[in-house]
C-alpha positions in Angstrom: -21.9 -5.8 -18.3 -20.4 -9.1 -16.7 -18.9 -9.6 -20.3 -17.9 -6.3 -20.0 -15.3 -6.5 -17.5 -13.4 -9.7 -17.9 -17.0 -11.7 -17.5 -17.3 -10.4 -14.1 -19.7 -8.8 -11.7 -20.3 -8.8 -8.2 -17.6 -10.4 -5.8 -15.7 -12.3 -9.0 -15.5 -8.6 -10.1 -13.6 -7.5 -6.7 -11.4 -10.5 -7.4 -10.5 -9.8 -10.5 -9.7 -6.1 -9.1 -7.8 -7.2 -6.5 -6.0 -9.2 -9.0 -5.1 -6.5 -10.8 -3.9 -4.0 -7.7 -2.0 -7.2 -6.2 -0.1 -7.6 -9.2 1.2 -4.1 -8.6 2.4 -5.0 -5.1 3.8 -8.0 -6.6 6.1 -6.0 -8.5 6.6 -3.4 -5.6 7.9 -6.0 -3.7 9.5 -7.9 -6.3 11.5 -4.1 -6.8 12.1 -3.9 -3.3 14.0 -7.1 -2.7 16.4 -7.4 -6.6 18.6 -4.6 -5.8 19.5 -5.4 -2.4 20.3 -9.3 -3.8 22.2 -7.9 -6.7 24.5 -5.8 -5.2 26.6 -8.3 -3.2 26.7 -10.5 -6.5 31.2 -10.6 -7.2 30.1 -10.0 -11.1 28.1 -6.7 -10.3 31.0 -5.6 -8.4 33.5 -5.8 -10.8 31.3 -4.6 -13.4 30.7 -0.9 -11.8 34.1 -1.0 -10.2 33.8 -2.2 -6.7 31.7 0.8 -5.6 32.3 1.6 -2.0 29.5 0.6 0.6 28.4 4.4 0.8 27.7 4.3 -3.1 26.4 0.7 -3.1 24.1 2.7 -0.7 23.2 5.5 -2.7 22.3 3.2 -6.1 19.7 1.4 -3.7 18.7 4.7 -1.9 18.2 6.5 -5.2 15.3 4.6 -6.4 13.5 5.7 -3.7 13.9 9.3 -4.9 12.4 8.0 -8.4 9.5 6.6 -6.3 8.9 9.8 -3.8 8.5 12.1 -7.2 6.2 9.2 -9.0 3.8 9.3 -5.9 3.7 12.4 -5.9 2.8 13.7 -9.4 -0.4 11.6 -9.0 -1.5 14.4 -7.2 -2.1 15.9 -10.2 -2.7 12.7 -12.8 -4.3 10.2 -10.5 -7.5 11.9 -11.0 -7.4 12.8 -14.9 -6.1 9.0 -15.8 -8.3 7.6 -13.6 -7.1 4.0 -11.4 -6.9 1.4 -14.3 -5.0 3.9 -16.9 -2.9 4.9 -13.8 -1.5 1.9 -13.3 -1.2 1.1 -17.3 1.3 4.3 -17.1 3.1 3.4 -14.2 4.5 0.0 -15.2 5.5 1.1 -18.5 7.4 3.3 -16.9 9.0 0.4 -14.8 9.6 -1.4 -17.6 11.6 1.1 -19.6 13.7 1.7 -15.7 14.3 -2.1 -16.0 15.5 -1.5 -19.7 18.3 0.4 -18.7 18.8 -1.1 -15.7 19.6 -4.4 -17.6 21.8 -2.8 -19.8 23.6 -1.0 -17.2 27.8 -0.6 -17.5 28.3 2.6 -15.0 27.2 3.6 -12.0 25.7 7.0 -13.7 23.4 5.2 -15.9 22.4 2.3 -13.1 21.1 5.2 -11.3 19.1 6.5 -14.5 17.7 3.5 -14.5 16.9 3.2 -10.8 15.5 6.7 -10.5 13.5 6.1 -14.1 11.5 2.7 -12.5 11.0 4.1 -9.2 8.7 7.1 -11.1 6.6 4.1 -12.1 6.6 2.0 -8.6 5.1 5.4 -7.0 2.5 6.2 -9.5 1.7 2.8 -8.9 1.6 2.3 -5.4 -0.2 5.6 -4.5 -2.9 3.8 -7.3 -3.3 0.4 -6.7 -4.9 0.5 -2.5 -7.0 3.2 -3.4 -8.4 1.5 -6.4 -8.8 -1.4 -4.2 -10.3 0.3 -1.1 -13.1 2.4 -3.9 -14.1 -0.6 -5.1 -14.7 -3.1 -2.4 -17.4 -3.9 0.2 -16.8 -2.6 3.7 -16.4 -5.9 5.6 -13.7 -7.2 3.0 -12.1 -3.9 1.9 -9.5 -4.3 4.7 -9.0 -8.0 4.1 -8.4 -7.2 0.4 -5.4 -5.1 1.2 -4.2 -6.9 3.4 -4.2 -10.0 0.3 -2.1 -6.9 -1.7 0.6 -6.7 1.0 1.0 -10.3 1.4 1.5 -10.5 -2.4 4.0 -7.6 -1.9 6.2 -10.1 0.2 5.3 -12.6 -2.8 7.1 -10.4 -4.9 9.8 -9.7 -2.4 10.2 -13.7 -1.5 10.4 -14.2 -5.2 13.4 -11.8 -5.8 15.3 -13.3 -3.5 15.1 -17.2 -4.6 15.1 -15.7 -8.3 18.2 -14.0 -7.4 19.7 -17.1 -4.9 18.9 -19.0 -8.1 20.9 -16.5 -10.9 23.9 -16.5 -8.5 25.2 -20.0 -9.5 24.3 -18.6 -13.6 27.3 -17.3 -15.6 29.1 -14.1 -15.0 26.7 -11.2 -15.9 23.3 -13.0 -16.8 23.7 -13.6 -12.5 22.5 -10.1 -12.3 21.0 -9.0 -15.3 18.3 -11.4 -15.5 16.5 -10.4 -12.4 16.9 -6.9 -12.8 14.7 -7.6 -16.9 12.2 -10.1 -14.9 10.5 -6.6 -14.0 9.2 -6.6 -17.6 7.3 -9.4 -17.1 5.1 -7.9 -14.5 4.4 -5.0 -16.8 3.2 -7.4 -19.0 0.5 -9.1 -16.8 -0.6 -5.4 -16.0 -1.1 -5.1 -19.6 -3.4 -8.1 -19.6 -5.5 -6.9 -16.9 -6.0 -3.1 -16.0 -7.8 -1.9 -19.9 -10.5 -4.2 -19.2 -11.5 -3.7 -15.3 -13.5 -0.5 -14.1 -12.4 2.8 -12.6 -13.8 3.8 -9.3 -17.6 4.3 -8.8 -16.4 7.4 -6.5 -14.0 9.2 -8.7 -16.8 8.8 -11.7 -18.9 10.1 -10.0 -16.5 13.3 -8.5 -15.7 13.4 -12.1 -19.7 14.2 -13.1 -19.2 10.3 -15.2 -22.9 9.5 -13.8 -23.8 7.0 -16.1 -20.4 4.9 -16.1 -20.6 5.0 -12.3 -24.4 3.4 -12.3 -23.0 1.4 -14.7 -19.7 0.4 -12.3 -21.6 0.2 -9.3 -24.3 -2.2 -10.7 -21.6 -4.8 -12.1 -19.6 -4.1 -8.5 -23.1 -4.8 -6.6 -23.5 -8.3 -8.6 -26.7 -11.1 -8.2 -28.5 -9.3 -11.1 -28.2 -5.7 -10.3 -28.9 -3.1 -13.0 -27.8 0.7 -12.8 -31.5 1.0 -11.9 -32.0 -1.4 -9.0 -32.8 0.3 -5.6 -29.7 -0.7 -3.9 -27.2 0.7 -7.0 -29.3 4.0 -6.7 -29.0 4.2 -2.8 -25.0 3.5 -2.8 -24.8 6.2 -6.1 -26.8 8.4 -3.4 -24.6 8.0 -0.4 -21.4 8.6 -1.9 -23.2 12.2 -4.1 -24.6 13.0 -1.0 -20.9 13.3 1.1 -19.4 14.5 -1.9 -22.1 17.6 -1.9 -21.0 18.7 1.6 -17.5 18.5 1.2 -17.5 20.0 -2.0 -13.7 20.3 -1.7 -13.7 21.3 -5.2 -14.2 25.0 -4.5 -11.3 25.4 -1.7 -7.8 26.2 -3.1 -4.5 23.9 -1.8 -3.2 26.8 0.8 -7.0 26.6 2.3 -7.0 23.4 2.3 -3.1 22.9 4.3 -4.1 26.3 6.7 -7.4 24.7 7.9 -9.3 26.9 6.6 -11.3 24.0 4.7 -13.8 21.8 5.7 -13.5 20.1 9.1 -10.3 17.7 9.9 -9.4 17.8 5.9 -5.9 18.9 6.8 -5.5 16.1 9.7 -7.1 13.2 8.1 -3.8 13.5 5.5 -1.2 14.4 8.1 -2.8 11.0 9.6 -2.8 9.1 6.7 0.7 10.0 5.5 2.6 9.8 9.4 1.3 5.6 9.5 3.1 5.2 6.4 5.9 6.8 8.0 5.6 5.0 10.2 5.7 1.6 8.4 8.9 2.7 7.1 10.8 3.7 10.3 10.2 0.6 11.3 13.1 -0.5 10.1 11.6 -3.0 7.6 13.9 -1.8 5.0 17.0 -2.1 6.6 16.7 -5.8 6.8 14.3 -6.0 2.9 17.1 -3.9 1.3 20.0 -5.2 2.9 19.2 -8.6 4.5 21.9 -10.7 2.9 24.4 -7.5 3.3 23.8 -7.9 7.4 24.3 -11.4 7.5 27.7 -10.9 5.5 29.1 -7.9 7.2 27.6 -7.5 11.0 27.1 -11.5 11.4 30.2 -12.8 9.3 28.1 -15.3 7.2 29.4 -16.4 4.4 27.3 -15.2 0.8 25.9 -18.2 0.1 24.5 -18.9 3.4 23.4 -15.5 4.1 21.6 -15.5 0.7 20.1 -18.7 1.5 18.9 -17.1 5.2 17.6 -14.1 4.1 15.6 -16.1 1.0 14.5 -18.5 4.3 13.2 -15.1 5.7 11.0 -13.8 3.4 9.2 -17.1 3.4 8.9 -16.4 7.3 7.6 -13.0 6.2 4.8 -14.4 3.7 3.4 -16.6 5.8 3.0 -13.9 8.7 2.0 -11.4 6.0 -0.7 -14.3 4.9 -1.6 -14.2 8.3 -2.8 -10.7 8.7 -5.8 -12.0 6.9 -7.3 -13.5 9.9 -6.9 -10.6 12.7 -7.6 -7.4 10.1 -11.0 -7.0 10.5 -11.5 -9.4 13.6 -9.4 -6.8 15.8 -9.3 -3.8 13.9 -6.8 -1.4 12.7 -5.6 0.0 15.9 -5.2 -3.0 18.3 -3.1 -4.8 15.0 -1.0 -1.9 15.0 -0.4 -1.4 18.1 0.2 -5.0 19.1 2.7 -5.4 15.9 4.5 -2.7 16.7 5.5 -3.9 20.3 6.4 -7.5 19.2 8.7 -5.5 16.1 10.2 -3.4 19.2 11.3 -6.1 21.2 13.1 -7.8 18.3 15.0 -4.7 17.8 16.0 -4.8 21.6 16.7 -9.0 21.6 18.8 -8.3 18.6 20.6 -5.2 20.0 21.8 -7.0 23.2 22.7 -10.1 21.0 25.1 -7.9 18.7 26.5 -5.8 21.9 27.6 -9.0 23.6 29.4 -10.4 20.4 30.8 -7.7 19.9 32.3 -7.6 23.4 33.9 -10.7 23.7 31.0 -13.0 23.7 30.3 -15.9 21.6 30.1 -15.0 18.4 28.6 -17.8 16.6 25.5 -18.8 19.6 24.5 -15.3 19.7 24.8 -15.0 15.8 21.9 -17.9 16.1 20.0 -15.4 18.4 20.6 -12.7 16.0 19.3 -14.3 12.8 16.2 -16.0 15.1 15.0 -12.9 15.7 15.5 -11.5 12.9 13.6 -13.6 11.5 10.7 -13.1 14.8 10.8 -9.4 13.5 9.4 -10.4 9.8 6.5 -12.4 11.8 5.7 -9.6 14.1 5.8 -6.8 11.3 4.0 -9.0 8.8 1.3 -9.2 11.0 0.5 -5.6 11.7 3.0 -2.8 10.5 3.4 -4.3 7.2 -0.5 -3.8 6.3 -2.1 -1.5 8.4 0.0 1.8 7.1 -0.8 0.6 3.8 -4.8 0.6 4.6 -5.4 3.2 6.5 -4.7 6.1 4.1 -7.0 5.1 1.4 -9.6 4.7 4.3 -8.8 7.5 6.4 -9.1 10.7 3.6 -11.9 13.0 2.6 -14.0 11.1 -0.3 -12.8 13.7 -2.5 -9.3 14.5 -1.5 -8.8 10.2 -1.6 -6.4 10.5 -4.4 -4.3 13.4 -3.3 -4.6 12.3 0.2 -3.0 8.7 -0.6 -0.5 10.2 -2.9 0.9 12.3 -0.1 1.0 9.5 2.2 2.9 7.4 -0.6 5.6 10.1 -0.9 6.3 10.2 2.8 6.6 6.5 2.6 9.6 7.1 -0.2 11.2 9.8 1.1 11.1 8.0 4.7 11.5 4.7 2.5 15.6 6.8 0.9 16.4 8.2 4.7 16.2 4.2 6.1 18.3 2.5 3.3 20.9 5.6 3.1 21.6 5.2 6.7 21.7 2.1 7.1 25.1 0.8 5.4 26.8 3.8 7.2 25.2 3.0 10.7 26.3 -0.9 10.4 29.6 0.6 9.3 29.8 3.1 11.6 27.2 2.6 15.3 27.9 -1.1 15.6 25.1 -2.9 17.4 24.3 0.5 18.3 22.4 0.8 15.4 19.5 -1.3 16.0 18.2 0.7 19.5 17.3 3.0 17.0 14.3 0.9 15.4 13.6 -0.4 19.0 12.9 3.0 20.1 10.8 4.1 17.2 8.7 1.3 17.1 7.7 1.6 20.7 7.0 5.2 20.2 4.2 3.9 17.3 1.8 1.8 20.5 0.8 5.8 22.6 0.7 7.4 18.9 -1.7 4.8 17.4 -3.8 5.3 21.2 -4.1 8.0 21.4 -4.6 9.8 17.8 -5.9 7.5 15.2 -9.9 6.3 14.9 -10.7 2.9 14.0 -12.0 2.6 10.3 -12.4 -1.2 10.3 -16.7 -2.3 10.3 -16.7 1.9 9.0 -17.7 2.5 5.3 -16.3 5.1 3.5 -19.0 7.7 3.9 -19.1 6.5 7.7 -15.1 7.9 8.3 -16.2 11.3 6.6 -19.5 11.6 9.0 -17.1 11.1 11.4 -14.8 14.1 10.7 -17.8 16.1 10.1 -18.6 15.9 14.1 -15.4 17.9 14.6 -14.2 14.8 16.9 -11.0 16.3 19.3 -7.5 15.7 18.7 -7.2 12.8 21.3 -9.6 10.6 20.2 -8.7 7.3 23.0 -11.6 8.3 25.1 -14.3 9.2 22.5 -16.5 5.6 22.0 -17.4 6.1 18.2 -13.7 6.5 17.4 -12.5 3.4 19.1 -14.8 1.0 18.8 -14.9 -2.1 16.8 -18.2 -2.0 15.6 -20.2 -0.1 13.0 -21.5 2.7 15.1 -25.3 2.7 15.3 -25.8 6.2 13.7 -23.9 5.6 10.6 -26.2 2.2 10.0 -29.2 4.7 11.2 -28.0 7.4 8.6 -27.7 4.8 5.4 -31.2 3.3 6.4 -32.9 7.1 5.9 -30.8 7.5 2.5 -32.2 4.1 1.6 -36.1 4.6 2.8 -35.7 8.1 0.8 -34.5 6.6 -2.1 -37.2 3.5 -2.3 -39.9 6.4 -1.2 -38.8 8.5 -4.5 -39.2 5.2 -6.7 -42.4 4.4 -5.8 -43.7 7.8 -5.9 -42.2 7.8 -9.7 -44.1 4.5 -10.4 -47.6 5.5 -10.9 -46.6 8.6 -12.9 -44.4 5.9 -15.5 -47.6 3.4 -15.4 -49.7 6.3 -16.3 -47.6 7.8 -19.2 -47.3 4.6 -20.6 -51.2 3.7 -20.5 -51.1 7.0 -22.5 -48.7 6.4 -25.2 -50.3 2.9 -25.7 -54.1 4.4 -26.2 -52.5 7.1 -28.7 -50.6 4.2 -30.4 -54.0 2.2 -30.7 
């Protein structure tokens, strides 16, 4: 079985998983950052005609339209293809969207191009956290997403040296390369996703019984076979939720009116408003359009801003890296609510910066403030908005509504994702320094949301957040102790213990009756 699966099982097994889902962040990143870089290249301009800043915005916008329709058709093929085939799919999509890209002499067919590899970044990134969260142990399942963001600023950091890099190549190749480098993450997905498992949970939603023993043993490790105890009391937990939702039976407009089983309906409003809210952060404005801000609200020249803005994703990585450490330590909603108060005072700092340049003051001192905090914002996101959002919705949904629950949280990412980086160009053109209150408003409004209506799910397994549901909790959950605390409630370690004892007590009660038969056959074969 360890041979099976890339030659491993157990926690190398995770790795080689979280490999394979990083690797798709990678290249969401990597996607994220190129565009915004390529845009103010002199080379790129002439070639599509000097496009004015309200097209230059809707050719970076309009990939996120690609990516809100990709997300959202795995509603309906996230389940049939399964994680690993998912992911296969959506990066040769990407691939043929960095084709055209690459070959791109008109806006028109830029745009094709744009639209075609978003498709494949949302199929993938509604794929690749579930896949993660399905397979991993509950103690390093957020830490392991967390490792997939901060290898989504890997990817962003990398477009922007790549493309800081290309700017000094000859005329075209400036741009063109790094808009074909996408291939090359295709190409490591290709090495890695046909030979890793699908998730124990969907196989066994699916009725795969076998293949999920078979998943679960390999995932379990230290020797475990799909008969050992501990594969058979995990295989039991998860059948055992999956039997009392039975989600199956209830039809979409049941499911959206209520009428389905308990907190369905809120656990995916949940999931999908904290990826809103990752992306009303304003993290986009500056990802997208870093190197544009430095140029045209800060006056820096192109090299210089491209050399800040490649300074600041490195600030961003780090702080991303970061994460890591506080994750699991302080849990989702103190992380949350923390980063979002550090992001919302950057706004302000950088809002009273910009309104006293632009009123006479000194232009190039509070420039320096300007860019520092900007740079302070990375940090404080990094640490909390950045990952969290990204966590939470393959954690918070129904065991059986996982897939469709995360791909409606994806799309509200990318259509929230096109709303922030088409307004931004026109509200830098048009508000001024005005423009960044916005984000400084929003982001504090995220510290009384996160209070007062999302449960923790760090120390929480899977099962545990749907027991949780099941008790019909209230809306306001800041007062209720099994929603807010840190650790693993007592009755959810109290509930596994009599799935386990149940399981053990059917084994052994088996035994005898298998000793017995075999006795048999051996006397008859005598």
């Amino acid at each position: 079985m360890a041979r099976k699966y890339l030659g491993g099982s157990g926690e190398r097994l995770t790795v080689w998983i979280s490999i394979a889902a990083s690797t798709v962040l990678i290249f969401y990143g990597y996607d994220q950052g190129v565009f915004g870089n390529v845009i103010i290249n002199k080379h790129f301009l002439e070639t599509f005609g000097h496009p004015s800043a309200n097209m230059q915005g809707v050719m970076t916008s309009i990939y996120n339209i690609g990516c809100f329709i990709g997300a959202m058709s795995t509603v309906w093929t996230g389940d049939i293809l399964g994680r690993p085939r998912q992911i296969i799919l959506g990066s040769t999509i990407i691939a043929i969207g960095a084709v055209i890209q690459t070959a791109s002499y008109g806006v028109a067919q830029m745009m094709v191009g744009r639209i075609v590899a978003g498709l494949g970044t949302g199929m993938n990134t509604a794929t690749a956290g579930v896949w993660q969260a399905e397979t991993s142990k509950m103690r390093s399942r957020g830490k392991l997403v967390i490792i997939q963001m901060a290898n989504c600023i890997t990817g962003f950091s990398i477009s922007n040296w790549l493309t800081l890099g290309f700017s000094f190549a000859p005329r075209d190749v400036a741009w063109r390369f790094p808009l074909a480098f996408q291939i090359f993450f295709t190409l490591c997905i290709y090495a890695l996703c046909p030979f890793l498992p699908d998730s124990p949970r969907l196989l066994i939603r699916k009725g795969k019984y076998e293949e999920a023993y078979e998943v679960l043993a390999a995932l379990e490790g230290h020797g475990a076979t799909p008969d050992s105890p501990a594969v058979h009391a995990q295989f039991n937990i998860i059948k055992d939720v999956l039997d009392r939702e039975h989600l199956s039976t209830y039809t979409w407009s049941q499911l959206l009116s209520g009428r389905g089983p308990s907190g369905v309906l809120r656990r995916m409003i949940l999931g999908a408003w904290m990826q809103a809210m990752n992306q009303i952060s304003g993290i986009n404005v500056t990802s997208y359009y870093m190197s544009y801000i430095f140029i045209n609200a800060l006056g820096i020249s192109e090299l210089l801003s491209r050399i800040l803005a490649a300074a600041g994703s490195v600030d961003y990585l780090v702080f991303a890296c970061l994460a890591y450490f506080v994750i699991e330590r302080y849990g989702r909603r103190k992380v949350m609510m923390c980063s979002a108060a550090a992001c919302s005072m950057c706004w302000i700092v950088i809002s009273i910066a910009l309104g006293l340049s632009a009123h006479g003051g000194d232009q190039y001192k509070l420039g320096i403030v300007a860019v520092s905090f900007f740079f302070v914002f990375f940090a404080s996101f990094g640490m909390g908005v950045l990952g969290v959002p990204w966590l939470y919705p393959t954690e918070i949904n129904a065991l059986e509504m996982r897939t469709k629950g995360a791909s409606l949280a994806m799309s509200t990412n990318w259509i929230m994702n096109y709303m922030v980086v088409q307004v931004t160009l026109p509200g830098i053109n048009n508000l001024g320094w005005k423009f960044w209150i916005i984000w400084a408003v929003i982001c504090f409004a995220f510290i009384p949301i996160t209070y007062f209506f999302y449960p923790e799910t760090a120390n929480r397994t899977l099962e545990d957040i749907d027991r949780f549901f099941e008790s019909r909790p209230g809306i306001l959950i800041h007062r209720n102790k099994i929603a807010v605390q840190l650790e693993r409630p007592a009755e959810y370690i109290e509930a596994d213990e009599r799935i386990a004892k149940a399981e053990v007590y059917e084994l052994e009660k088996k035994r005898p009756e298998s000793i017995g038969s075999e006795q048999v056959e051996t006397k008859e074969t005598v």
